[in-house]
C-alpha positions as CSV (number, residue, x, y, z in Angstrom):
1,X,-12.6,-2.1,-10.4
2,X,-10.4,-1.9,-7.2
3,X,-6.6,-1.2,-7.9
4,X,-3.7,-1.0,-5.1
5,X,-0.9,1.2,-6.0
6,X,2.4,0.8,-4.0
7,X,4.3,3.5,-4.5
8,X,8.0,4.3,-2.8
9,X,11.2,5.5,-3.3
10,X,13.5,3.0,-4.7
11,X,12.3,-0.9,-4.9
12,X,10.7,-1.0,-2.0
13,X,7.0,-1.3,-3.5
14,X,8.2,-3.7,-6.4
15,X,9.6,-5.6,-3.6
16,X,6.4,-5.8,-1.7
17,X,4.2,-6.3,-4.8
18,X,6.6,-9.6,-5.2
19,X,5.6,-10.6,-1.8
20,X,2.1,-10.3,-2.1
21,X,2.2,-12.6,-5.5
22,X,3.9,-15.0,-3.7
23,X,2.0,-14.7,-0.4
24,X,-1.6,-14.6,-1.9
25,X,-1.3,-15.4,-5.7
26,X,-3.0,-13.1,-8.2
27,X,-1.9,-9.5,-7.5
28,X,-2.9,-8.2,-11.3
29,X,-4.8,-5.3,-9.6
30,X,-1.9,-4.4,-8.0
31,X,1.1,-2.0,-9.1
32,X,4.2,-0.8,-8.0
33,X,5.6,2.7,-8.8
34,X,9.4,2.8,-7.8
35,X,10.5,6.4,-7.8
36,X,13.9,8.0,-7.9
37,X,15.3,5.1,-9.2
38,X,16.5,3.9,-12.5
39,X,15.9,7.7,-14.4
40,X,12.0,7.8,-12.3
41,X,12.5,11.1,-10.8
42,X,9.5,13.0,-11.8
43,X,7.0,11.6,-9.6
44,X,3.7,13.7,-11.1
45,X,4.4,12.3,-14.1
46,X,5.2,9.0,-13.5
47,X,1.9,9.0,-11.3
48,X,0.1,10.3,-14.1
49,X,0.6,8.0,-16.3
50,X,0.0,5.0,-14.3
51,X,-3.6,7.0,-13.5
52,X,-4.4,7.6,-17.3
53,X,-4.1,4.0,-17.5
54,X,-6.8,3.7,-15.3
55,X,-10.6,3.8,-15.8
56,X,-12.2,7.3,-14.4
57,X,-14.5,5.0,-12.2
58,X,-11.6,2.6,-10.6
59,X,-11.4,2.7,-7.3
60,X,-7.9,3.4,-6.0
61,X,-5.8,2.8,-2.7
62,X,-2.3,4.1,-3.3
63,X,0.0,2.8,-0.3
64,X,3.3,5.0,-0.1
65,X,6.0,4.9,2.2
66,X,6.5,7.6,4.2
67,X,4.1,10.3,5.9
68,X,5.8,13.5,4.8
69,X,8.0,12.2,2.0
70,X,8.1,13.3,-1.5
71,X,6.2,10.4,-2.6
72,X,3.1,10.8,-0.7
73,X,3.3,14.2,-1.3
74,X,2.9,13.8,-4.8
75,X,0.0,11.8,-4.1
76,X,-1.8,14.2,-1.8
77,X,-2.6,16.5,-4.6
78,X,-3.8,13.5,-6.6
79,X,-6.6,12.5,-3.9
80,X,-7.8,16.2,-3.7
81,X,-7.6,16.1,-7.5
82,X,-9.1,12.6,-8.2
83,X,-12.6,10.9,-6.7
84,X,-12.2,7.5,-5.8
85,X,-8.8,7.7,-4.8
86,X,-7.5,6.3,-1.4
87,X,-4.0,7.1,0.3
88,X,-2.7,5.3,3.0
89,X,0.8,6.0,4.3
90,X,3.6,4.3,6.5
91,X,2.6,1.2,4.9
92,X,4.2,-2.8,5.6
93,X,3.4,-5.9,4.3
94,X,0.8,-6.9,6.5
95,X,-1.2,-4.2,6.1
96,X,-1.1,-5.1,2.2
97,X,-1.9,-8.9,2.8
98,X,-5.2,-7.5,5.4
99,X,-6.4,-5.4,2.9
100,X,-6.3,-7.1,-0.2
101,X,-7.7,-9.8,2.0
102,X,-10.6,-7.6,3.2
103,X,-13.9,-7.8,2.0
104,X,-14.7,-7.0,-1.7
105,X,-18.2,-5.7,-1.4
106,X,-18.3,-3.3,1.1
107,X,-17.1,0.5,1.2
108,X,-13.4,1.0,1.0
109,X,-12.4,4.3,3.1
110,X,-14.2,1.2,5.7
111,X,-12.0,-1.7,4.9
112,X,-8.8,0.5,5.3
113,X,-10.3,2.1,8.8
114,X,-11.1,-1.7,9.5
115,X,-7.8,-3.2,9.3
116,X,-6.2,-0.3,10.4
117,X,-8.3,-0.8,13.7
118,X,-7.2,-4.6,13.9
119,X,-3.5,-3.2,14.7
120,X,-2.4,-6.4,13.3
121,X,0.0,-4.5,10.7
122,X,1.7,-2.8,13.0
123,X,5.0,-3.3,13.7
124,X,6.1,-5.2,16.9
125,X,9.6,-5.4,18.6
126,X,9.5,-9.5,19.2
127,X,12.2,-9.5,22.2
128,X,9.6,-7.9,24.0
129,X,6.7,-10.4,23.0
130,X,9.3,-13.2,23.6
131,X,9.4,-12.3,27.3
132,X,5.4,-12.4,27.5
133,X,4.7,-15.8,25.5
134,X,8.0,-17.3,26.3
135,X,11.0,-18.0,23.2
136,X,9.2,-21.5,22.0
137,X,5.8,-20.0,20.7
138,X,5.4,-18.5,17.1
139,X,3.3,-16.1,16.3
């Protein structure tokens, strides 16, 4: 099975796992791991006992949010430590909705390359798009 872990500090990934339920409906394979927040200040074990709860053959994309920061550090000993196990960093919203979105079948490490090649989840500074496309157009 595929699973999507969010993880950040604070509410940030509960808040995006919200989104995505409302944006694309079922979002059971996906979980959000809040940390340092609310008494979760031991990341490894917090991260270890969302993994336990996993089966050894799952497939896993953990999303964190922010290259460098205690959160996907703690995760880049898991993917050393772990087969199967996927970490993306820096991650919005519509990189979420592109890959939960992205094909179900094929090879994972190519669905995140994929939509990470699209450029569509990166983020834009609209003022500057406004001037191209002019203030009436959406996007």
């Amino acid at each position: 099975m595929r699973r999507y872990v969010i993880a950040s500090h604070a509410h940030l990934a509960q808040g995006m796992r919200e989104s995505l339920a409302l944006l694309v409906g079922n979002v059971d394979n996906v979980y959000a791991l809040c940390l340092f927040v609310d008494g979760n200040d031991d990341p490894e074990a917090a991260i270890a006992e969302l993994l336990a709860s996993f089966d050894d053959e799952d497939e896993v994309v953990v999303c964190t949010d922010l290259l460098g920061g205690s959160v996907n550090n703690a995760f880049v000993r898991v993917v050393s430590q772990r087969p199967g196990t996927l970490l993306v960093t820096n991650t919005n919203l519509a990189f979420m909705l592109e890959l939960l979105c992205a094909n179900e079948g094929g090879p994972l490490d190519e669905a995140i390359r994929l939509v990470l090649a699209e450029g569509r989840c990166s983020v834009s500074y609209v003022n500057d798009l406004l001037d191209i496309v002019g203030a009436d157009e959406d996007f």
